[in-house]
Backbone as a ProteinNet text record, in pm:
[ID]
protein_1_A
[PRIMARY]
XXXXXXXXXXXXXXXXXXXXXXXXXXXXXXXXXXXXXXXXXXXXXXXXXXXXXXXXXXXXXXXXXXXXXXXXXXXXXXXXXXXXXXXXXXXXXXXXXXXXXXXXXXXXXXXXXXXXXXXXXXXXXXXXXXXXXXXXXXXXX
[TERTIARY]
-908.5	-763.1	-700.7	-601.9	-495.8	-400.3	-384.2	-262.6	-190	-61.9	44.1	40.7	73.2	59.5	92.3	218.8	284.2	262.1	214	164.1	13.3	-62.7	-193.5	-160.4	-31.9	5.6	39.7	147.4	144	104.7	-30.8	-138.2	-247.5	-227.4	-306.8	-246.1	-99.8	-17.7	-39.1	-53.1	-16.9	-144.1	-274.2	-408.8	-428.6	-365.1	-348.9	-278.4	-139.1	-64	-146.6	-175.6	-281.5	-377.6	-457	-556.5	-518.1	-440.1	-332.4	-282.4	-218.5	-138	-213.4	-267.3	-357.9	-441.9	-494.9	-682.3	-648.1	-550.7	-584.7	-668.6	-698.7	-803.3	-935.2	-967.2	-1114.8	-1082.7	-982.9	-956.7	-882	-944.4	-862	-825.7	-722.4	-621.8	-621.9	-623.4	-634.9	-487.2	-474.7	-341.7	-298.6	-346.7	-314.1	-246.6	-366.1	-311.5	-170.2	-166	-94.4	64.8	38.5	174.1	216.3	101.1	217.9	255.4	230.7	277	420.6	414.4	539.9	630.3	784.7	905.4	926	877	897.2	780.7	772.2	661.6	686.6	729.7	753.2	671.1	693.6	640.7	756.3	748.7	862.2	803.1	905.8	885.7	992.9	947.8	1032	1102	1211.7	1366.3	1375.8	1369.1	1414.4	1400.6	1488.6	1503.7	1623.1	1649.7	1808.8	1759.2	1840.4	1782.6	1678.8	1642.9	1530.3	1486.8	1386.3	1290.3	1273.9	1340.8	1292.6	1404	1523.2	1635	1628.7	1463.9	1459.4	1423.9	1499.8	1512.4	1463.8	1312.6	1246.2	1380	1362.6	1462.2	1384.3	1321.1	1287.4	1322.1	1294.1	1350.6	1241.2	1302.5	1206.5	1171	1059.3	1050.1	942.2	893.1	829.6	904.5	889	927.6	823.6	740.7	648.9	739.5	775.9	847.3	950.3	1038.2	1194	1299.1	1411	1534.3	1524.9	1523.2	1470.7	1551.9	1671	1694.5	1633.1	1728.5	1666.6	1634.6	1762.5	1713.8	1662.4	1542.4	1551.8	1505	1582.3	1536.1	1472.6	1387.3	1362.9	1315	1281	1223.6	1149.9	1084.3	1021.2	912.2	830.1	781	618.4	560.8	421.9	369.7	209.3	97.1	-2.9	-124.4	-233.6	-359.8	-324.8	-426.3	-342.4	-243.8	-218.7	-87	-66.8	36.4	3.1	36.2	-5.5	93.2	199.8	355.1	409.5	343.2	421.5	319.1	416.6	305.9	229	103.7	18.4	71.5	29.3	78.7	29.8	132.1	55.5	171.2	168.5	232.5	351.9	439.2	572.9	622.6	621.9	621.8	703.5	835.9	904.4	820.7	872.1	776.9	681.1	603.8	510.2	572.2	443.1	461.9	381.6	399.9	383.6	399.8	305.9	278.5	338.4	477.8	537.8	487.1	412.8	436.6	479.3	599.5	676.4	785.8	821.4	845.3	960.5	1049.4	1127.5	1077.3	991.3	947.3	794.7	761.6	652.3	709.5	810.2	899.1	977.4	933.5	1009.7	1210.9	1255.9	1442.8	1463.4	1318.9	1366.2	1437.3	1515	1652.3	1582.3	1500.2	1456.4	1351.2	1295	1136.4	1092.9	970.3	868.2	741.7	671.4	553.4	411	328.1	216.7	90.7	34.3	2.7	-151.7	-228.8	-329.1	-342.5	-243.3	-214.2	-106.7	7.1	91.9	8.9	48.3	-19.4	-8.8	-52.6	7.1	-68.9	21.8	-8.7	-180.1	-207	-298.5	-476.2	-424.6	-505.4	-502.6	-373.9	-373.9	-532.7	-535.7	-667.6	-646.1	-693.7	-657.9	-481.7	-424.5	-314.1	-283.1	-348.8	-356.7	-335.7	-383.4	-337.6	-212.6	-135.4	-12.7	75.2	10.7	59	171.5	225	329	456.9	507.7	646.3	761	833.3	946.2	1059.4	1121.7	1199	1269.4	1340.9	1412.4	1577.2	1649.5	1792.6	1892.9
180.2	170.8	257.8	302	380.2	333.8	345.8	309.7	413.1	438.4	522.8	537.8	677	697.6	594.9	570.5	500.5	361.2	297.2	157.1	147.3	250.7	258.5	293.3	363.6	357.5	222.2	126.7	2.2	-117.2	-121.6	-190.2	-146.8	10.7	43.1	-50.5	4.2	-50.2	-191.7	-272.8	-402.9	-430.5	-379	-437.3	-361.5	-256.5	-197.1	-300.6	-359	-428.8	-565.6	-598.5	-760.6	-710.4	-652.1	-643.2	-604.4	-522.5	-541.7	-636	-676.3	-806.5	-955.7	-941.3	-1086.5	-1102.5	-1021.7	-1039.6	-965.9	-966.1	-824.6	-888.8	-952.5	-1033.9	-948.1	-921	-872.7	-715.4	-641	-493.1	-441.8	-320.8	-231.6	-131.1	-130.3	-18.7	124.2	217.8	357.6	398.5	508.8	513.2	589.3	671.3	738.9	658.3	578.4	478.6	368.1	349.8	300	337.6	450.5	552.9	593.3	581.6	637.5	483.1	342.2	232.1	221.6	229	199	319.7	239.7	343.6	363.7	282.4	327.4	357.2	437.8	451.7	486.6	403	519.5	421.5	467.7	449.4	402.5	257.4	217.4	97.2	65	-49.4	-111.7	-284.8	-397	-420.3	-398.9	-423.2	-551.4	-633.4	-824.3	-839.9	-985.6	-1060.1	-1104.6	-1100.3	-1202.8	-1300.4	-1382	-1505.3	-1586.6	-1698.2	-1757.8	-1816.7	-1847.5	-1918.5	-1796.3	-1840.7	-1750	-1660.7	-1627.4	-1550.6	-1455.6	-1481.9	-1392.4	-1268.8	-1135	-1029.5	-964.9	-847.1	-792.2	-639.1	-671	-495.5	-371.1	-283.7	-146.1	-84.4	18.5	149.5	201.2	340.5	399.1	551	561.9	718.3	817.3	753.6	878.3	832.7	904.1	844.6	984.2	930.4	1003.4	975.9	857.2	817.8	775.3	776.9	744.6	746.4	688.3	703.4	611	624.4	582.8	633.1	539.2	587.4	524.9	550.3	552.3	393.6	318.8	160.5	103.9	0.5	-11.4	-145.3	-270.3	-416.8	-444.9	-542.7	-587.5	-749.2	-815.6	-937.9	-939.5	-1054.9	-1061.5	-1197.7	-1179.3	-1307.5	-1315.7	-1400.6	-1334.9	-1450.2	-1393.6	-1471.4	-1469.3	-1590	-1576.8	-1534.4	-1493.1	-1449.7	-1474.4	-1599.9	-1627.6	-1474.6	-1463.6	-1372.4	-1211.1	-1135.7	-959.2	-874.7	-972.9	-894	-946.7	-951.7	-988.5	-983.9	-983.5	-907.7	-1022.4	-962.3	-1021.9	-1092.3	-1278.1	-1319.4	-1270.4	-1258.3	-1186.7	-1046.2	-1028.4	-882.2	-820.3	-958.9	-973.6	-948.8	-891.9	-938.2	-842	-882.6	-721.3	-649.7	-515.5	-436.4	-372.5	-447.1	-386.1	-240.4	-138.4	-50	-45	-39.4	-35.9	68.6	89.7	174.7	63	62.8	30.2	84.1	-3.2	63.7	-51.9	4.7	-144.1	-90.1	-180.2	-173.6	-288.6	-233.7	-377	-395.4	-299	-325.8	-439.3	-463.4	-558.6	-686.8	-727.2	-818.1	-827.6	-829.3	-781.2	-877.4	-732.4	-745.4	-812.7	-713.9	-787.1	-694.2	-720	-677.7	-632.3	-705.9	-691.4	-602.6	-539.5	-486	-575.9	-528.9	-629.2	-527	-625	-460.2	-510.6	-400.6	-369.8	-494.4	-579.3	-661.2	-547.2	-505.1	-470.6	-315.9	-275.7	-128.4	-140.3	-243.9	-262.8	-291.8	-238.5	-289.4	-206.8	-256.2	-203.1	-12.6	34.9	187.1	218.2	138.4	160.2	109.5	38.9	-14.5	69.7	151.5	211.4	286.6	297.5	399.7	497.8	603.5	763.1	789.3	765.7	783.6	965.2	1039.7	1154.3	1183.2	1113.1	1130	1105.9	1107.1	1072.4	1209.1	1319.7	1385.5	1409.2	1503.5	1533.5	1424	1417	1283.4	1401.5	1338	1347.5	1270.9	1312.8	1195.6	1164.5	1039.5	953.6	1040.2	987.7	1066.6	943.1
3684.8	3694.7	3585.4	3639.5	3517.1	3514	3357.4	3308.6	3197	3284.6	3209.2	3065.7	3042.2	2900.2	2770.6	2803.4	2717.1	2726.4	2845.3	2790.5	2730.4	2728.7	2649	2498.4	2482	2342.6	2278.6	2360.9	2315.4	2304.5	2391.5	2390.4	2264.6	2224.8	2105	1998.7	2002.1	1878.8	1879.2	1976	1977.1	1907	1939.4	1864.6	1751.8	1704.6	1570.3	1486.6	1544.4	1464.5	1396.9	1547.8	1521.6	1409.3	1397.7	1327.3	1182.4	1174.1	1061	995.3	1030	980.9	1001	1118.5	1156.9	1078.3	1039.8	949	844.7	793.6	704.1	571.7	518.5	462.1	438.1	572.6	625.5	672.7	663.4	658.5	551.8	537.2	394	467	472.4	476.3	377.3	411.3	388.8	319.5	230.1	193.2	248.6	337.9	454.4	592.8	630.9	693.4	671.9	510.1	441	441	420.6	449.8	578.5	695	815.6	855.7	832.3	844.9	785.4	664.1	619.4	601.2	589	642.8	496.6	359.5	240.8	128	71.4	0.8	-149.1	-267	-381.7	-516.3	-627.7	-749.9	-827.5	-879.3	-957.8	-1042.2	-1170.2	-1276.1	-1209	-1298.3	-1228.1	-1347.2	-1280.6	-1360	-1392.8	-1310.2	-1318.2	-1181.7	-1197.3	-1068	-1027	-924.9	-903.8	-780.5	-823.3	-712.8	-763.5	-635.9	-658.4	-529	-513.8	-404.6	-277.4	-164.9	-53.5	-70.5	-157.9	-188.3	-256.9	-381.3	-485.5	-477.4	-525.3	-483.5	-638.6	-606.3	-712.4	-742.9	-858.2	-882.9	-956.2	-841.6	-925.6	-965.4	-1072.4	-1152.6	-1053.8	-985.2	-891.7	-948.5	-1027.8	-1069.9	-946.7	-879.8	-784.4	-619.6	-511.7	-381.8	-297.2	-248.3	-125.3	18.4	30.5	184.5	149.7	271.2	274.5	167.1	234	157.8	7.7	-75.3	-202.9	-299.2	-360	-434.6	-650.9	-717.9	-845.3	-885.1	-848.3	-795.9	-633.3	-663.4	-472.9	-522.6	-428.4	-402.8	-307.6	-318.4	-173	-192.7	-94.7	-79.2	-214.8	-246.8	-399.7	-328.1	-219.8	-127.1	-222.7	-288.5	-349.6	-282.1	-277.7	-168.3	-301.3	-242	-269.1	-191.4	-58	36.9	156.2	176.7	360.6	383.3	345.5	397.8	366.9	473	436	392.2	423.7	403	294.8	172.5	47.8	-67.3	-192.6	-319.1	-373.8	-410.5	-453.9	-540.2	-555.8	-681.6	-815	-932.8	-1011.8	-1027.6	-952.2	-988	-991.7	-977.8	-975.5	-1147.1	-1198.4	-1381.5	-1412.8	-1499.7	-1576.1	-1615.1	-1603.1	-1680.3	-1631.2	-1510.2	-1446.4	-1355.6	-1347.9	-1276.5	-1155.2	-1039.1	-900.8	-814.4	-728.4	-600.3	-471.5	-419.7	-303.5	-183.5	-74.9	76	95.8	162.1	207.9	374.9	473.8	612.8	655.5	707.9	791.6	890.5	943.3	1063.9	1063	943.3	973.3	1059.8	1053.6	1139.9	1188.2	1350.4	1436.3	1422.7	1394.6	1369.1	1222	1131.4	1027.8	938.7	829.2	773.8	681.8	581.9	498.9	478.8	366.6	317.9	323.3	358.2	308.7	235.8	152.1	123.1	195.4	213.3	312.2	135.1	189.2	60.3	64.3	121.6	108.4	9.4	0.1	-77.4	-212.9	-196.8	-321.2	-410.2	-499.3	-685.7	-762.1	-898.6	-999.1	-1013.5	-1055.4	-1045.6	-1122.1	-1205.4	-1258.1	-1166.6	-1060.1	-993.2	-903.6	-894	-707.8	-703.8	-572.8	-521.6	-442.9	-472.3	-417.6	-395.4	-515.4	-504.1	-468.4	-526.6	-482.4	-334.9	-234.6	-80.6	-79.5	-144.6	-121.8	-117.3	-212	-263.6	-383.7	-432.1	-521.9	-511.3	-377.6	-388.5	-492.9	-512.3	-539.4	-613	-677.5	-765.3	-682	-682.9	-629.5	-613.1	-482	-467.9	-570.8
[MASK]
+++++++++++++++++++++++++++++++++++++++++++++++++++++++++++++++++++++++++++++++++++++++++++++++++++++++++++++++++++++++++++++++++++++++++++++

């Protein structure tokens, strides 16, 4: 049987996504892979916090940007996991001061408003791996 181009693309996507996000536990993500996922990608220290509980919003100083619109500050969700969730930062790494490698997406949830970051690739810059695939980036607009 055949099936049209475009629903073999979203049957890919649909078991790309699952396996992604469903298990990601038991898959490592590529920073290649890493980057054509998410709609944001940059290098920033954590300013503070505003808010608290499911409200609390992380604040970066953003000095590199490889992907998207990024400017010199960028917020987003501040959600930290210990393993159940793929779409939020490792606990731990939420801390002033720290410096961080962001891949982060609204699209990890579907009509969602917010970033969220990719949990298998965020961390602290000194941990990142093959940050070099990323290439040169760019300072922030």
């Amino acid at each position: 049987m055949y099936l049209p181009g475009i629903i073999v693309r979203l049957v890919f996507a649909f078991f790309t996504a699952t396996c992604l996000f469903g298990q990601c536990d038991d898959l490592e993500v590529s920073t290649r892979e890493a980057r054509q996922t998410s709609e944001v990608v940059f290098q920033g220290t954590i300013e503070g916090f505003r808010g608290s509980g499911l409200d609390r919003i992380v604040i970066f100083h953003v000095s590199r940007v490889w992907k998207g619109r990024v400017g010199q500050t960028f917020e987003m969700t501040a959600i930290e996991t210990n393993g159940g969730m793929c779409t939020a930062f490792w606990s731990g790494l939420l801390v002033a001061g720290n410096e961080l490698v962001v891949y982060a997406s609204r699209r990890f949830v579907p009509g969602g408003k917010d970033y969220l970051p990719l949990r298998s690739t965020t961390t602290l810059v000194s941990r990142a791996k093959d940050m070099g695939a990323l290439g040169r980036g760019h300072k922030p607009k």
